[in-house]
C-alpha positions as CSV (number, residue, x, y, z in Angstrom):
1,X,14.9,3.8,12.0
2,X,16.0,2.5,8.7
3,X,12.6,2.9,7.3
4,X,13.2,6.8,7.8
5,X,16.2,7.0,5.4
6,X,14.1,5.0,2.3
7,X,12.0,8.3,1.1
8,X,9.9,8.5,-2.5
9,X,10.4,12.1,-3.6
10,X,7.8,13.4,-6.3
11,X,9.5,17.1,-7.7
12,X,7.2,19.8,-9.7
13,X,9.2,23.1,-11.3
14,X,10.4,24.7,-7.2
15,X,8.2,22.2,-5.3
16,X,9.6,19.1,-3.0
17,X,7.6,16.1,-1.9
18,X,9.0,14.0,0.0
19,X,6.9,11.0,1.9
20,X,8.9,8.0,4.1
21,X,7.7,4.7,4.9
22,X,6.1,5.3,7.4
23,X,3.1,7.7,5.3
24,X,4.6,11.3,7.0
25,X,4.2,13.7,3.7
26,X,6.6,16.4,4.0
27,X,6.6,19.3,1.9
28,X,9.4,21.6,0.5
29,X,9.8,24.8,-1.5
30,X,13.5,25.2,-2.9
31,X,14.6,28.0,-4.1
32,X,17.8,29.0,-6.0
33,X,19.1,25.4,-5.5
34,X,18.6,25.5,-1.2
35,X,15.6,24.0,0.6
36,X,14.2,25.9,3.4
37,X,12.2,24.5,6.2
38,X,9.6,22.0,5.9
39,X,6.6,23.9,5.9
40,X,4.0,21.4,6.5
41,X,3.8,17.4,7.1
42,X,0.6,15.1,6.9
43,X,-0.5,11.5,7.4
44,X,-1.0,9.9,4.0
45,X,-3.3,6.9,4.8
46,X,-3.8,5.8,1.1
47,X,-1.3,3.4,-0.7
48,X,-1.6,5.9,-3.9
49,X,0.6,8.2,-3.0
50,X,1.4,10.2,-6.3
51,X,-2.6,10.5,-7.1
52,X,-2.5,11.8,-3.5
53,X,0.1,14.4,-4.6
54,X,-1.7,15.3,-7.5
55,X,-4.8,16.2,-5.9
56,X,-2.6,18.3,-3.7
57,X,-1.1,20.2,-6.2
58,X,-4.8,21.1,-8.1
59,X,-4.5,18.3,-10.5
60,X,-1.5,19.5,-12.0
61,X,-0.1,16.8,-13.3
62,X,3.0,18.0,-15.4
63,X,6.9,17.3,-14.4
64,X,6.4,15.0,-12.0
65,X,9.7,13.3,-11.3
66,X,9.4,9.7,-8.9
67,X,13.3,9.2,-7.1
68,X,12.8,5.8,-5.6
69,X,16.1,5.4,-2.7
C-alpha cells in the first residue's frame, strides 16, 4: 500500500505521467492548472520507464521534467 504513494511523474507542456511502483502508467491532461480524469492506464513491463514515455509521446523528447517522491 505504501508502494502506491511513491509515484515518478514525467511532465510535457499540458501532459501528466504518472507511473507507481508497481509499473501501472497513468496518464493525465491538465488544463488551466486542474487535472481531469485519468484517461488511460497501462502495464509498463520494462525497467526504462522515461524511454518508454518517450516513445509514447512520438519521440518527443523536449520538457521532460522527472519528480522523484
Amino acid at each position: 500500500m505504501l508502494d502506491d504513494l511513491k509515484l515518478i511523474s514525467i511532465t510535457t507542456a499540458n501532459h501528466l505521467w504518472t507511473a507507481n511502483l508497481r509499473g501501472y502508467l497513468m496518464y493525465e491532461i491538465r488544463l488551466s492548472g486542474l487535472c481531469m480524469l485519468i484517461l488511460r492506464r497501462k502495464k509498463v513491463d520494462e525497467l526504462n520507464l522515461a524511454e518508454k514515455i518517450v516513445d509514447a509521446f512520438g519521440k518527443n523528447k523536449r520538457i521532460l521534467e522527472f519528480l522523484v517522491d
